[in-house]
N, C-alpha and C positions, 0 to 999 in steps of 0.2 A: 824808293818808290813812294808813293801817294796815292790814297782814294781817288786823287782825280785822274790818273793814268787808268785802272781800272773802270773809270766811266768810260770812257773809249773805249777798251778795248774787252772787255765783259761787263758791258751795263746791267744786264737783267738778271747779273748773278747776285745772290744776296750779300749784303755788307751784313747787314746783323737782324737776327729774330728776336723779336721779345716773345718770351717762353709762357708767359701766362696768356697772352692772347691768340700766340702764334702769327703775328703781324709778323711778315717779311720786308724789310726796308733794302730793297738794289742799288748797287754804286750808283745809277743814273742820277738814281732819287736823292741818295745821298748828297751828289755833288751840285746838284739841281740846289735842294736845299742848303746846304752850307755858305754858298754862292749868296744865294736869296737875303741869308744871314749877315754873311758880311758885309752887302751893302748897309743893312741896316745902320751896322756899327758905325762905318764911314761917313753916313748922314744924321746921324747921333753926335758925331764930331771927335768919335774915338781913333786915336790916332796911334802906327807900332810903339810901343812901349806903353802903353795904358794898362791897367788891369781892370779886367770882368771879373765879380764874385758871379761862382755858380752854387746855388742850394737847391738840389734835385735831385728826388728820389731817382733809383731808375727807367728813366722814360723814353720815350719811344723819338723823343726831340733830343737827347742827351748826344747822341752822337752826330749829328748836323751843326746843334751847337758848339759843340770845342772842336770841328774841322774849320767850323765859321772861324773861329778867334784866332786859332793854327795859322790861319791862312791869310790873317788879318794883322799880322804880327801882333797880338796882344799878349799879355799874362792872363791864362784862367785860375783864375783862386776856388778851385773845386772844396766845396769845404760840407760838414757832414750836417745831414737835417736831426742829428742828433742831438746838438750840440744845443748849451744851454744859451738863452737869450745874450747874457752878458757876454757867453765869450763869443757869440756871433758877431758882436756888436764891434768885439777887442777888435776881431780879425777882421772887418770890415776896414772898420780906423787905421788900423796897422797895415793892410795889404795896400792902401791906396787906392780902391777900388771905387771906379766911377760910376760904377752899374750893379745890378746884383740880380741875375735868371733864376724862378722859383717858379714853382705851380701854385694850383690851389690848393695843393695839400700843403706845401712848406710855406703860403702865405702866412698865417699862425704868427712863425714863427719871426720870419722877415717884418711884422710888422710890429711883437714884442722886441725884437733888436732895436728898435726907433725910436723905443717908449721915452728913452730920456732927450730925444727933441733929433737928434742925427736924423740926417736924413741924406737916402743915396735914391738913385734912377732904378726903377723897379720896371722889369718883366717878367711878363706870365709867358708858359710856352700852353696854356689851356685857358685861353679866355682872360679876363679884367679881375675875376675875382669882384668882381662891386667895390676894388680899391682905387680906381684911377689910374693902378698899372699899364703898361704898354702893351698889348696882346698881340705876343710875337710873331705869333703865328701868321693871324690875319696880315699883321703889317708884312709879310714875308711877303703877302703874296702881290704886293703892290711893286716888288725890286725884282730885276733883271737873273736869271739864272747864270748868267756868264757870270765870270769873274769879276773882280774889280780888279781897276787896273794898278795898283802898288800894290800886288801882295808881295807878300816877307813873309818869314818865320816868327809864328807866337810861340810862348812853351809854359808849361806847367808851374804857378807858384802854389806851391801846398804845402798844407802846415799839419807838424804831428796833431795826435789825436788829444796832446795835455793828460795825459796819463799820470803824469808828474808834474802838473805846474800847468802854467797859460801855456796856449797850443803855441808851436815854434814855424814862422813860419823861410819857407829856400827859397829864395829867389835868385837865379840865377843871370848873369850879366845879358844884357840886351846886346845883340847882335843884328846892328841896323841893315836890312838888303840881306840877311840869310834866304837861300833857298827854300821853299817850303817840302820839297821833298829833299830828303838827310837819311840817313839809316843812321842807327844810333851802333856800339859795339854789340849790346845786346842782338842786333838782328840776325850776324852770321852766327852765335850761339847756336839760336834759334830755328836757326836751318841745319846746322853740323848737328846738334847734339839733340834739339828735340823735335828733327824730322818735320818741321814746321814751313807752311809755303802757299802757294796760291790755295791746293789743296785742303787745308786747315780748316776743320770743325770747330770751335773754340769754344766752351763752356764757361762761364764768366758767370760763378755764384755768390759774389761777393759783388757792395758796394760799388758803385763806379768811379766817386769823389776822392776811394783812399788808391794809392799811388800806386801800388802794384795792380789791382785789377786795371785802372784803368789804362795805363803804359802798356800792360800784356794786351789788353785789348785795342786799343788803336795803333800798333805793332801787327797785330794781323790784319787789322784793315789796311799797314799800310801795302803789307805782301799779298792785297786780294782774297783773303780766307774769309771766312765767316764767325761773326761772334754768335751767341746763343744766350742771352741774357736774361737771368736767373731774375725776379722783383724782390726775392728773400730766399735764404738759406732752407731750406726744407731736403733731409737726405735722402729720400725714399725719392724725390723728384727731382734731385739729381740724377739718381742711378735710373730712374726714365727717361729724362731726356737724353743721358747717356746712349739708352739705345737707342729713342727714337731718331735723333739725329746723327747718330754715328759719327758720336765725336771724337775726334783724334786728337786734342788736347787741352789741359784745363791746369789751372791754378787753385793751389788752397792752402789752408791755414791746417794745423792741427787737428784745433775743434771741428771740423769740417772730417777729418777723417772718423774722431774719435766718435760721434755722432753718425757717422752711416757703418762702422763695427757694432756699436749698439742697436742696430737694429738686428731683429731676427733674423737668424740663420736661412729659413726658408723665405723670408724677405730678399734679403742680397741676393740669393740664389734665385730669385726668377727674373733677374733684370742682365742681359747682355752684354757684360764691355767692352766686347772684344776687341771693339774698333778705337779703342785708345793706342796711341803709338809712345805718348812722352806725356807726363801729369809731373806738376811741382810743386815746391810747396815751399814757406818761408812763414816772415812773420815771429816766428817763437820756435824755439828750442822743441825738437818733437819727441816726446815718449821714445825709447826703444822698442818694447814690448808693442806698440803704435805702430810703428814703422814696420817691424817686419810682419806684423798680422796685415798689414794693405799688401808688402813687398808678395807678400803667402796668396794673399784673394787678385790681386791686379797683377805680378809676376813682374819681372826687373824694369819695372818702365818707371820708377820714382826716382826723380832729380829733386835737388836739396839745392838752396843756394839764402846766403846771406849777405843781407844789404840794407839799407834803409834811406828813408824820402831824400836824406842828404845824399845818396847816391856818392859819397866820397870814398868808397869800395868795394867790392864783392868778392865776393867765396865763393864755388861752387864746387859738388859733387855726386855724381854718378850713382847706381846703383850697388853697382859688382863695387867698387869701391869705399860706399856706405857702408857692405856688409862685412867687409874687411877692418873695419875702422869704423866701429857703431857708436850714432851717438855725436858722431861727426857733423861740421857744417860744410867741410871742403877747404882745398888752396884758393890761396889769390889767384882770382882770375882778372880782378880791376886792381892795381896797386900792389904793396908790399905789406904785409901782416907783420905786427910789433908786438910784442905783450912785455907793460913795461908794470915797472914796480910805483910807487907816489911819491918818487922824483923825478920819473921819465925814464929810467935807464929800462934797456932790456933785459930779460931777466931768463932766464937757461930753460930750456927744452922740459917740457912738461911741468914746469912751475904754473901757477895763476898769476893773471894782472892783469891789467886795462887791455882792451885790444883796442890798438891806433891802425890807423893805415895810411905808409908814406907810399907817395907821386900819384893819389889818386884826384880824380877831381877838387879844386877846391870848391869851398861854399863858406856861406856865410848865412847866420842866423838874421833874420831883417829887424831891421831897427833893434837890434837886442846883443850888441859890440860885449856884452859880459856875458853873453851866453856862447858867443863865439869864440873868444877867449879863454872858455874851458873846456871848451871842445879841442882846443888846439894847444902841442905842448911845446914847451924852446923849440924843437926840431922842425918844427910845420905839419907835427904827424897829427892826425884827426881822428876824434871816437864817437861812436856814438852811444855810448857811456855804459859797455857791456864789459862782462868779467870774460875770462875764458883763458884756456893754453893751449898751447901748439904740440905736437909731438915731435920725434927725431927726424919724419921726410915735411914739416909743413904742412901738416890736417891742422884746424884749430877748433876746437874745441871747447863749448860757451859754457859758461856757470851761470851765468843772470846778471839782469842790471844791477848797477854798483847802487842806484839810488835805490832797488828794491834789498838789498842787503842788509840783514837783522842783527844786531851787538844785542847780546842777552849774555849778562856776566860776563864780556869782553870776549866772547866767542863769536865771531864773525860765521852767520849762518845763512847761506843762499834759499831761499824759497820752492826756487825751480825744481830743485830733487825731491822734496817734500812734496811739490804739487803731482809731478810725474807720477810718483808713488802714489798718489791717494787715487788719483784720476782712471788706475786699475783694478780699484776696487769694485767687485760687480755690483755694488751698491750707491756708488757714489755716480752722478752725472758730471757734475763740472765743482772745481775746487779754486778756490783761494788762499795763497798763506801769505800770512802780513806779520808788522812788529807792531803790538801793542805797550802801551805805557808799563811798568811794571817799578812800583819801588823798592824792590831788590835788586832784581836784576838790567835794572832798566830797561828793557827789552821784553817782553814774554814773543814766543812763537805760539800765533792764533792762526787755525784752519777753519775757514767758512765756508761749507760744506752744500750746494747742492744737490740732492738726491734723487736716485730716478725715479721713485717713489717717496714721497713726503709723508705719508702713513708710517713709515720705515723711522722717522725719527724719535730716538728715543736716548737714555742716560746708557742704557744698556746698549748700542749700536754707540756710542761717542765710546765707550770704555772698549770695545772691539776694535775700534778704528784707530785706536792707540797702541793698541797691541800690535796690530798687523802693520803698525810703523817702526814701532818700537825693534820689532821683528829683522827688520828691513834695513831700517837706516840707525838703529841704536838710542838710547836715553837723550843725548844731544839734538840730536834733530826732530824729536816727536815733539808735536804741538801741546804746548800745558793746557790748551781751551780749543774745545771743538767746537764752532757752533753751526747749527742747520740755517737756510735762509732759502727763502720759495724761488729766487733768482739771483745768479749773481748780476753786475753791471758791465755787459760786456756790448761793444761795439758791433752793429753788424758782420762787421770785418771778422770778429772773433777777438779780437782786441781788447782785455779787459780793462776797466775803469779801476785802478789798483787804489788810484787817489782818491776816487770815493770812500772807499773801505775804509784806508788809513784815516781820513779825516775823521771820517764817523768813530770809532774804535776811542781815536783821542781826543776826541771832544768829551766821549762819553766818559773815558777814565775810567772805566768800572769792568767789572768779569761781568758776563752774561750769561 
């Protein structure tokens, strides 16, 4: 299916609401505008295979825009207005991108990317900005609502957040003359397992540039549902717009859960859910204690599944499943699961190792042939560079990135169980655990603590919070250095900026 079957045949039903204004945008309008859009692109001289960078918040044009380019056969390079100048500037250069859609709020930043004389085809989707820009809008309204007549299939180039290093961007092979409407595997999921369909409420609290909101989200517009489009993460207005639009399914992150548990008792308890059918979640390894406090307040409607922008596998699993096997990410549902040792061999049933996954999609890192290359091992099997082990039926089971992995006196120490653990504490809000320099051990294990109270920081609360680890996970695993911080660096998405920290930590060289 496609948005633009649902213009025909329920035009005036809503494709997507933006939640802060309660603007409703209908298929008609949608496809009206997209239509609009693509001709632009066509008399701009963008031709299928080009790529558009998009840098936009969530706007009320975002989803007109990448049906325009869908349909236009192009690549959108949906990239984040978080991002710092320089690396806007990388992935511009690197994506091949002839154009690049921003508002007046991501001007700013489209125009620090340029400082060092580059220069790409600038559109506003809100007016000129007083830069000379192309004002999308307006010009929209000069093109034909039909279609143009070569559409093909455009598809998503997106690049990780750089968490670890310069963002990475996938690009996937061009398929000159694909149809524009494709269902992808994920759609019968979709429908089998989270009751998802014309039907569909869709709550979209996250980002729309990072790859899981927005694939979940124009996945329902291609089945005729409706999205519900969050402008930022706030929990309390989640769980209203929960009821008020009687949403029956939403995607999230962790911190997304972990943050509407912190809200008061009598908070959660005066807002509805009841009209959820299927809610999931990815992203990052989630708390146990996390999971079943949602599975306890929401009831068995939490699906799990793991996978990443490279899309070269997935995991999924169920609820009743979860709780048999907690802590779980699921089987292969794309490809075959491998956990090998650092020669490539596989290695026996509840051991740790790399997870690969053979006969899944391939990919390739774009212009980055050595980063592709270690993603990939003798055999053709691909990672995206996470620890973890399988059990005896095939659950697998994550430990943490390899590149977040702490050597302190040659003990190999994951973070993820350290963060899990603190992130429990009724005192703590959000945690970070990194490897600092140390000239003994090379390594020290440092926790950077945001608290839900900042009043709350003191020498006597760090000597508590080592105890209650110590407790937990033993002398080995407790942080030598706790320290407080008013925020951590974490991406809309919930995505933390780890490589911030580290950098910071070892530049600094010193205890704090």
């Amino acid at each position: 299916m496609h948005p633009s079957h649902h213009a025909v045949t329920d035009p005036s039903k809503a494709a997507y609401i933006m939640a802060a204004t309660g603007t409703a945008v209908d298929y008609a309008t949608l496809e009206e505008r997209s239509n609009r859009l693509a001709h632009i692109w066509r008399s701009q001289g963008y031709r299928p295979g080009d790529t558009l960078a998009v840098v936009l918040e969530n706007h009320e044009w975002f989803f007109p825009l990448i049906w325009s380019a869908q349909r236009s056969g192009l690549y959108y390079a949906c990239l984040s207005h978080t991002l710092s100048a320089a690396d806007l500037a990388y992935i511009l250069v690197d994506s091949g991108a002839r154009g690049v859609v921003g508002s007046r709020k991501t001007l700013p930043l489209l125009e620090a990317a340029s400082a060092n004389g580059a220069a790409w085809q600038v559109f506003l989707v809100d007016g000129d900005g007083g830069s000379g820009a192309i004002d999308l809008v307006a010009a929209a309204a000069g093109f034909p609502p039909t279609p143009i007549a070569d559409e093909c299939a455009g598809t998503d180039m997106l690049y990780s957040s750089g968490t670890t290093g310069r963002p990475k961007g996938i690009r996937r092979p061009f398929e000159p003359g694909a149809p524009i409407a494709s269902d992808s595997p994920m759609t019968s999921v979709a429908r089998s397992r989270f009751h998802m369909g014309a039907g569909s409420i869709y709550l979209s609290p996250a980002p729309l540039y990072h790859a899981g909101p927005l694939r979940w989200a124009l996945m329902v517009q291609r089945m005729g549902g409706t999205v519900v489009v969050m402008d930022r993460f706030d929990a309390e207005e989640a769980l209203r717009l929960i009821e008020t639009y009687k949403v029956t399914a939403s995607q999230w992150v962790p911190t997304h859960f972990v943050r509407m548990l912190q809200l008061p008792e009598a908070v959660r308890d005066r807002y509805d859910v009841a009209s959820l059918r299927a809610v999931f979640h990815a992203a990052a390894p989630c708390p146990i204690p996390v999971k079943e406090a949602m599975l306890d307040w929401w009831g068995p409607i939490i699906h799990e599944y793991y996978g990443g922008t490279e899309n070269n596998g997935m995991t999924m699993i169920g609820p009743d499943e979860w709780l048999e096997r907690k802590g779980s990410v699921g089987r292969a549902f794309v490809g075959t699961i491998h956990i090998c040792d650092e020669e490539g061999h596989d290695v026996p049933a509840g051991s740790e190792g790399s997870v690969f996954f053979e006969g899944g999609p391939a990919f390739a890192y774009h212009n980055d042939e050595e980063k592709t290359r270690s993603a990939t091992n003798a055999k053709g099997w691909t990672t995206l560079g996470d620890i973890g082990r399988l059990d005896a039926d095939g659950y697998l089971f994550l430990t943490d990135r390899k590149s977040f992995m702490i050597i302190s006196g040659g003990v190999n120490i994951y973070p993820q169980e350290i963060e899990n653990c603190l992130a429990l504490h009724p005192k703590v809000r959000d945690v970070a655990v990194i490897g600092a320099p140390d000239p003994d051990m090379g390594e020290k294990v440092v926790a950077v603590v945001e608290l839900r109270n900042p009043a709350d920081a003191s020498d006597a609360l760090k000597a508590d919070l080592k105890a209650y680890l110590r407790e937990r996970l033993g002398g080995v695993k407790t942080p030598r250095q706790i320290d407080f911080t008013g925020a951590l660096p974490r991406e809309p998405t919930g995505k933390l900026f780890k490589r911030l920290l580290r950098d910071q930590y070892r530049s600094a060289d010193i205890d704090r």
